[in-house]
C-alpha positions as a Markdown table, in Angstrom:
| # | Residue | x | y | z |
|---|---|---|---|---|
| 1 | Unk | 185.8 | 34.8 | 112.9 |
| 2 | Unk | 187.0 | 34.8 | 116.0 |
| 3 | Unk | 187.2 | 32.0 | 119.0 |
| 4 | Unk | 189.0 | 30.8 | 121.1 |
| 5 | Unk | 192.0 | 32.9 | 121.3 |
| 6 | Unk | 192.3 | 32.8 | 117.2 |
| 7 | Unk | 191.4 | 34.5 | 114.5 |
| 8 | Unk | 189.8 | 31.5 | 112.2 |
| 9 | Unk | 189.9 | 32.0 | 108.7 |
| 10 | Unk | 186.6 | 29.6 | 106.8 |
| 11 | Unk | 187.5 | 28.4 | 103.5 |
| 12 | Unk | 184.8 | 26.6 | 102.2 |
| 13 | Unk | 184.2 | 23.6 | 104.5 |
| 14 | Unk | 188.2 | 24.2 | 105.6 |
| 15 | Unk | 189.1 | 25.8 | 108.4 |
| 16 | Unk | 192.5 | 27.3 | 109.0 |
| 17 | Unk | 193.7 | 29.0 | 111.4 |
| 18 | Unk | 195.7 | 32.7 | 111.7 |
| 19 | Unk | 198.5 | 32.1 | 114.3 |
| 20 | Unk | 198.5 | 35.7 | 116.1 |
| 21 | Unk | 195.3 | 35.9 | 117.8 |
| 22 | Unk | 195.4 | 39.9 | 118.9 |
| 23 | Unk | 197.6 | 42.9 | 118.3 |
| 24 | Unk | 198.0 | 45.9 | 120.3 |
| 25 | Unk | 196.2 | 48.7 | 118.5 |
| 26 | Unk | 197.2 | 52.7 | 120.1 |
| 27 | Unk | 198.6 | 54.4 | 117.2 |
| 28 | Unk | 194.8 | 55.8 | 116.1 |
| 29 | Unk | 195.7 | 55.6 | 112.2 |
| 30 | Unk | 196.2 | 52.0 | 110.4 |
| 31 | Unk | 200.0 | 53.2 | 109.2 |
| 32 | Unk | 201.0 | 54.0 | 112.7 |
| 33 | Unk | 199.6 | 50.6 | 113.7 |
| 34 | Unk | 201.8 | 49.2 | 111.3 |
| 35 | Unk | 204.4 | 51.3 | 112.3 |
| 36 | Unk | 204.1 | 49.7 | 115.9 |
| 37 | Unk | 204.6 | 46.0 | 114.6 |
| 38 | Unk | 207.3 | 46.2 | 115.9 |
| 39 | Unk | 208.0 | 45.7 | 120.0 |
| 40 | Unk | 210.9 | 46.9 | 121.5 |
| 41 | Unk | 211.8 | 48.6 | 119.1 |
| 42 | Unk | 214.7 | 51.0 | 120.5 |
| 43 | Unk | 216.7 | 48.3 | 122.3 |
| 44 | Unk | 218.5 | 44.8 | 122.0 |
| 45 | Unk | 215.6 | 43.3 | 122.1 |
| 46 | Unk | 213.6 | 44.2 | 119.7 |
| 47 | Unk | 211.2 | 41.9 | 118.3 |
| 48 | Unk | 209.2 | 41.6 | 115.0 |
| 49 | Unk | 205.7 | 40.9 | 116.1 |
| 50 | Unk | 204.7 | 40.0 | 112.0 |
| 51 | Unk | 207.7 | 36.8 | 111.8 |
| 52 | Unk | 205.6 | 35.6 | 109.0 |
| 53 | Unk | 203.6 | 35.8 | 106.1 |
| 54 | Unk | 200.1 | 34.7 | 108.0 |
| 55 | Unk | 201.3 | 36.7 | 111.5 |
| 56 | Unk | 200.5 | 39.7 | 108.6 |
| 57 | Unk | 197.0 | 38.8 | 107.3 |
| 58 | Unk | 196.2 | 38.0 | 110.9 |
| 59 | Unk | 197.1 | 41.7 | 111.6 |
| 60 | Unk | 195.2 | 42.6 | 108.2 |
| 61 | Unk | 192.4 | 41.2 | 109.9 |
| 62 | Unk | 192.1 | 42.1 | 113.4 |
| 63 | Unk | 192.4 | 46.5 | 111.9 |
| 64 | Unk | 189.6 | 45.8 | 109.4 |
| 65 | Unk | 192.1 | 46.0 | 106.3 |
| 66 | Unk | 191.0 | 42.7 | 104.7 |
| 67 | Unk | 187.8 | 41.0 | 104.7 |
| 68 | Unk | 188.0 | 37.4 | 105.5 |
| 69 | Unk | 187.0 | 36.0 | 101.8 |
| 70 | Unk | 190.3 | 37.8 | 101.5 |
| 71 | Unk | 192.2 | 36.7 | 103.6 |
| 72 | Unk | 191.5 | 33.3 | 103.1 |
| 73 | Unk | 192.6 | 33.9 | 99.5 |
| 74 | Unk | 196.2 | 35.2 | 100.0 |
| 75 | Unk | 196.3 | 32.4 | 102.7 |
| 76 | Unk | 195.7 | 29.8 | 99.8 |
| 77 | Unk | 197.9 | 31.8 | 97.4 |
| 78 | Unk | 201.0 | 31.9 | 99.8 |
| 79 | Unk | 200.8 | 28.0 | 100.6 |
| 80 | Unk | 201.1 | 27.7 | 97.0 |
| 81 | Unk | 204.0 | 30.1 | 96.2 |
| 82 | Unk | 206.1 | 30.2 | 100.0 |
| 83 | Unk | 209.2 | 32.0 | 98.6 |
| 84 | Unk | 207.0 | 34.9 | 97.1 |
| 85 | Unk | 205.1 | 35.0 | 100.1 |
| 86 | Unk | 208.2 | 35.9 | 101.9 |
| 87 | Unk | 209.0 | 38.2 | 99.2 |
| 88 | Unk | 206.2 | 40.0 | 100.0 |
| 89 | Unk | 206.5 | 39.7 | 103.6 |
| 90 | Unk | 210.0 | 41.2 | 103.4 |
| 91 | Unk | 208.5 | 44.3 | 101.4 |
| 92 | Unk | 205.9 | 44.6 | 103.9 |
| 93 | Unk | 209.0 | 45.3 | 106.2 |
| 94 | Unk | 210.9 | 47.3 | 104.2 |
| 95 | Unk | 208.0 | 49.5 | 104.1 |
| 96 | Unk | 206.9 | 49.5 | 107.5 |
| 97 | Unk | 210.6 | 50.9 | 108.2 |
| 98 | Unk | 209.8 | 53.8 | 105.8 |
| 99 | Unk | 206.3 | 54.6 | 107.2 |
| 100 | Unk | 208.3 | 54.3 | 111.1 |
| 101 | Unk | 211.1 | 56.7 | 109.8 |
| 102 | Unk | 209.4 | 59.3 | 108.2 |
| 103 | Unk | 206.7 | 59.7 | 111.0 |
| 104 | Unk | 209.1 | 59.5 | 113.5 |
| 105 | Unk | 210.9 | 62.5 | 111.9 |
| 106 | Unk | 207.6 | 64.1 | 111.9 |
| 107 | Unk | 207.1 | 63.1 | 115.5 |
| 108 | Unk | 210.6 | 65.6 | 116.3 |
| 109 | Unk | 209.7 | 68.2 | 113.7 |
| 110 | Unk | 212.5 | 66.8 | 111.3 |
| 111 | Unk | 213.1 | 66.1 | 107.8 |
| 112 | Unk | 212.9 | 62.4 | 106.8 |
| 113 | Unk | 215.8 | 60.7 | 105.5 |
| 114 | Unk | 215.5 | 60.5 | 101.5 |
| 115 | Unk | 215.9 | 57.0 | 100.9 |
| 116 | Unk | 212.9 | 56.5 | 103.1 |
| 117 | Unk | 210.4 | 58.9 | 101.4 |
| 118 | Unk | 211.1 | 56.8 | 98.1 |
| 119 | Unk | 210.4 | 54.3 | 99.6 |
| 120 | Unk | 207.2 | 55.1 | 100.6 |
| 121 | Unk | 207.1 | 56.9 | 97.6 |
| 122 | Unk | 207.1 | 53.2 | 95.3 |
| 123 | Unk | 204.8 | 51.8 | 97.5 |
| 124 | Unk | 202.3 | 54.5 | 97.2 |
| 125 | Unk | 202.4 | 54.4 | 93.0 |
| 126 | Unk | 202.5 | 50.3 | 93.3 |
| 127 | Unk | 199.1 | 50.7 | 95.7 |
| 128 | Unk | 197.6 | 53.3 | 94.1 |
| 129 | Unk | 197.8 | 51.5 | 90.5 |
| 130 | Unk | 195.6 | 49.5 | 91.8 |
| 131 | Unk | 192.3 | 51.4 | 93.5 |
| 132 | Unk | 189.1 | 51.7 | 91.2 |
| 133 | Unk | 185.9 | 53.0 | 91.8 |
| 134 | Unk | 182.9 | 50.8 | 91.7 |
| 135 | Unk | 179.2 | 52.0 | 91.8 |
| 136 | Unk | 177.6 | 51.9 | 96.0 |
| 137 | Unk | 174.2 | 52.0 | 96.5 |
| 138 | Unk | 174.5 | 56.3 | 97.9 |
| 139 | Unk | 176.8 | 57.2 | 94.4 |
| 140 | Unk | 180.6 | 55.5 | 94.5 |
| 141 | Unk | 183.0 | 53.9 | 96.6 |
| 142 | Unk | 186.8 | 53.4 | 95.7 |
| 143 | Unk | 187.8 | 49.4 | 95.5 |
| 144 | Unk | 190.8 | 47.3 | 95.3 |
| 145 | Unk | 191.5 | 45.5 | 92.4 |
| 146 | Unk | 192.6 | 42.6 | 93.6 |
| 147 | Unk | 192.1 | 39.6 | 91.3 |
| 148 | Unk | 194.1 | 37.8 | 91.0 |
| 149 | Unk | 194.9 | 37.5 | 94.5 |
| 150 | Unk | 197.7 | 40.0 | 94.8 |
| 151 | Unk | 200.2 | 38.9 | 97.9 |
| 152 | Unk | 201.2 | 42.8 | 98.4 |
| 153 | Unk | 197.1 | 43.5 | 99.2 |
| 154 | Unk | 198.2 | 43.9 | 102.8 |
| 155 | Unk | 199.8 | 46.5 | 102.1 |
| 156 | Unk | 197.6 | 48.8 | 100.1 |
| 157 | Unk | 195.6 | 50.5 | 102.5 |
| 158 | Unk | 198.6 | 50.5 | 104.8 |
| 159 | Unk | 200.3 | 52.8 | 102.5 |
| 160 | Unk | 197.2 | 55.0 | 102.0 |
| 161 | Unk | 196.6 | 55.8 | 105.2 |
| 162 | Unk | 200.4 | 57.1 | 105.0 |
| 163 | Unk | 199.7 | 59.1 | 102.1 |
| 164 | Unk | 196.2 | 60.5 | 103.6 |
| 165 | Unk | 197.7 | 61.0 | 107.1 |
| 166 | Unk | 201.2 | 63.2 | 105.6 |
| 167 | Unk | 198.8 | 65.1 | 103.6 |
| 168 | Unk | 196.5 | 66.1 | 106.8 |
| 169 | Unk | 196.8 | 68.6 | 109.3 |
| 170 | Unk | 196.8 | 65.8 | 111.5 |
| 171 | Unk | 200.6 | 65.2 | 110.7 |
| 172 | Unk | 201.2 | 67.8 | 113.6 |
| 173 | Unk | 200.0 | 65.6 | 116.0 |
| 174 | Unk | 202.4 | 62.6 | 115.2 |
| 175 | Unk | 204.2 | 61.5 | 118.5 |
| 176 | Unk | 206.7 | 59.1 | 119.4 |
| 177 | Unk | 206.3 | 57.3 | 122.8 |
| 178 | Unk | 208.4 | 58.6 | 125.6 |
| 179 | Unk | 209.3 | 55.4 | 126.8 |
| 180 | Unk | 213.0 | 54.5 | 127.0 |
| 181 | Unk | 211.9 | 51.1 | 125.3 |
| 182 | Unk | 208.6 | 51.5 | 123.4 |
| 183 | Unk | 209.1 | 53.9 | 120.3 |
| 184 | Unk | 205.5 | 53.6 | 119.1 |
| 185 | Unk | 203.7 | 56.3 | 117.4 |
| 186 | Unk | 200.6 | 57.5 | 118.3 |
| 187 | Unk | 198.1 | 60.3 | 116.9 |
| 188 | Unk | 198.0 | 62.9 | 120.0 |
| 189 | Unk | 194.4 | 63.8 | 120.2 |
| 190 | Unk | 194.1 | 65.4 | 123.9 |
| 191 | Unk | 193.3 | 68.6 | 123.9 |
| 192 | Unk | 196.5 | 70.1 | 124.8 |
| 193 | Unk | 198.4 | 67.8 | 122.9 |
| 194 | Unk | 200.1 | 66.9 | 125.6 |
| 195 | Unk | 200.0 | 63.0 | 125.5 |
| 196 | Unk | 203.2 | 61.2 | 126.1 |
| 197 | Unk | 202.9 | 57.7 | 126.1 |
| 198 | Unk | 201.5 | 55.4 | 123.6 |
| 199 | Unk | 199.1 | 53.7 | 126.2 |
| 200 | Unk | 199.4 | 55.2 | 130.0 |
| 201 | Unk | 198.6 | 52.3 | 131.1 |
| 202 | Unk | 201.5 | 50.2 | 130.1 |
| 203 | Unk | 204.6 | 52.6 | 129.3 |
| 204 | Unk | 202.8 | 55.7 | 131.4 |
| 205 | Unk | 202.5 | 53.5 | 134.3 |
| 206 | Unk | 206.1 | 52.1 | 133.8 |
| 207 | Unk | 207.8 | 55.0 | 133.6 |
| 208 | Unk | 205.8 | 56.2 | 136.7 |
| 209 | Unk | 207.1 | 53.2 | 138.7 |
| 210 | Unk | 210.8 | 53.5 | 137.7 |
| 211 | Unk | 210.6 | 57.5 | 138.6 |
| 212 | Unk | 209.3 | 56.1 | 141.7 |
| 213 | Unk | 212.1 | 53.9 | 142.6 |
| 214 | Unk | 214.7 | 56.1 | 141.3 |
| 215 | Unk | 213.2 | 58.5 | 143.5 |
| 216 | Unk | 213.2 | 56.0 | 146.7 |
| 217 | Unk | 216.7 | 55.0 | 145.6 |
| 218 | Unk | 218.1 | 58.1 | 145.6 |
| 219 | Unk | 216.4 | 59.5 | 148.8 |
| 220 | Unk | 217.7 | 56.5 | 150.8 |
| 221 | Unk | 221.4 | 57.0 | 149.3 |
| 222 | Unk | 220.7 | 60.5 | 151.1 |
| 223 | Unk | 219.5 | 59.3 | 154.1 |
| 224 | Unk | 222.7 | 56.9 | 154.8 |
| 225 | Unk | 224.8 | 59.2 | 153.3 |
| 226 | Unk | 223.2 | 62.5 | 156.4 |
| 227 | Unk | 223.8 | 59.3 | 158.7 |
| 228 | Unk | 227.3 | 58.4 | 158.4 |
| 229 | Unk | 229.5 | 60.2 | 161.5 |
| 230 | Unk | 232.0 | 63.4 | 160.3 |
| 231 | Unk | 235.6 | 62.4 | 160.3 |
């Protein structure tokens, strides 16, 4: 549920609250979201928008990965067991870095680096272990199994969407932001597949405004440059 600027997760008569109340979603496939957790990302200042274990199911929730009931399960499981909730956080990471590297090598047309295909590779066999079929009303649906509450469910269809997405022919349209300072990826789905910013309206519109200047800049050096007197 959602009010007042947070994602609120009901537990019974409990409430409690998810501490990240939106993400920015432009990557158009749930591992490139992922992928973008991360702001910043090619400078000094790079900051990891999942600090924590909730900050996680909070994303989980807000792309439609986890239902509530679950979510307010692996929030009851990870107050009970803290340091493996930050185990699993931490392989959350791990793998986000794998699923970022490997795209982003897609992105330039270039071979991933090894270590981060088996990665991605042992998270895929791990998720995969665990996806069942269950009878739908229209034939069969596939299911996590996921009792007990597993504190690595996060991550499941994360890692699927990797695997279905490298698989596609929609690999070719992998691209990494042109920003100086974003690095997201996005799916390029323009017709001339030609799109070069994550979200114009943000790093388009930025990089717009420091041509701009750089433009001004460099037009008035001209100017007072043409205006000095000859020796």
């Amino acid at each position: 549920m959602y009010f007042g600027g947070y994602y609120w997760v009901v537990i019974g008569p409990s409430v409690n609250a998810l501490p990240e109340p939106a993400f920015e979603l432009t990557g158009g496939a749930l591992c490139l979201d992922f992928a973008n957790s991360v702001d910043n990302r090619p400078t000094l200042r790079a900051q990891d928008l999942l600090p924590d274990y909730r900050h996680l199911l909070a994303w989980s929730l807000q792309v439609g990965a986890l239902s509530e009931t679950e979510v307010a399960e692996l929030v009851s499981r990870a107050d009970q067991v803290p340091a493996e909730s930050a185990r699993a956080l931490e392989r959350s990471r791990q793998v986000r870095e794998a699923i970022f590297s490997v795209f982003s090598a897609a992105a330039r047309a270039e071979r991933p680096p090894r270590d981060d295909v088996k990665v991605l590779n042992e998270a895929i066999r791990q998720a995969f272990g665990r996806l069942e079929l269950e009878p739908a009303a229209d034939g069969y649906r596939w299911h996590w199994q996921s009792q007990p509450p597993d504190l690595d469910r996060p991550l499941w269809p994360i890692v699927r969407s990797a695997a279905d997405l490298l698989t596609s022919t929609d690999l070719a349209r992998v691209r990494e932001c042109n920003a100086e300072n974003c690095g997201w990826l996005f799916l390029d789905k323009s017709k001339n597949r030609a799109r070069r910013w994550c979200d114009m309206k943000v790093c388009g519109n930025r990089s717009k405004a420091r041509r701009y200047r750089a433009a001004r800049e460099a037009a008035r050096a001209g100017a007072a440059s043409s205006s000095r007197p000859s020796s």
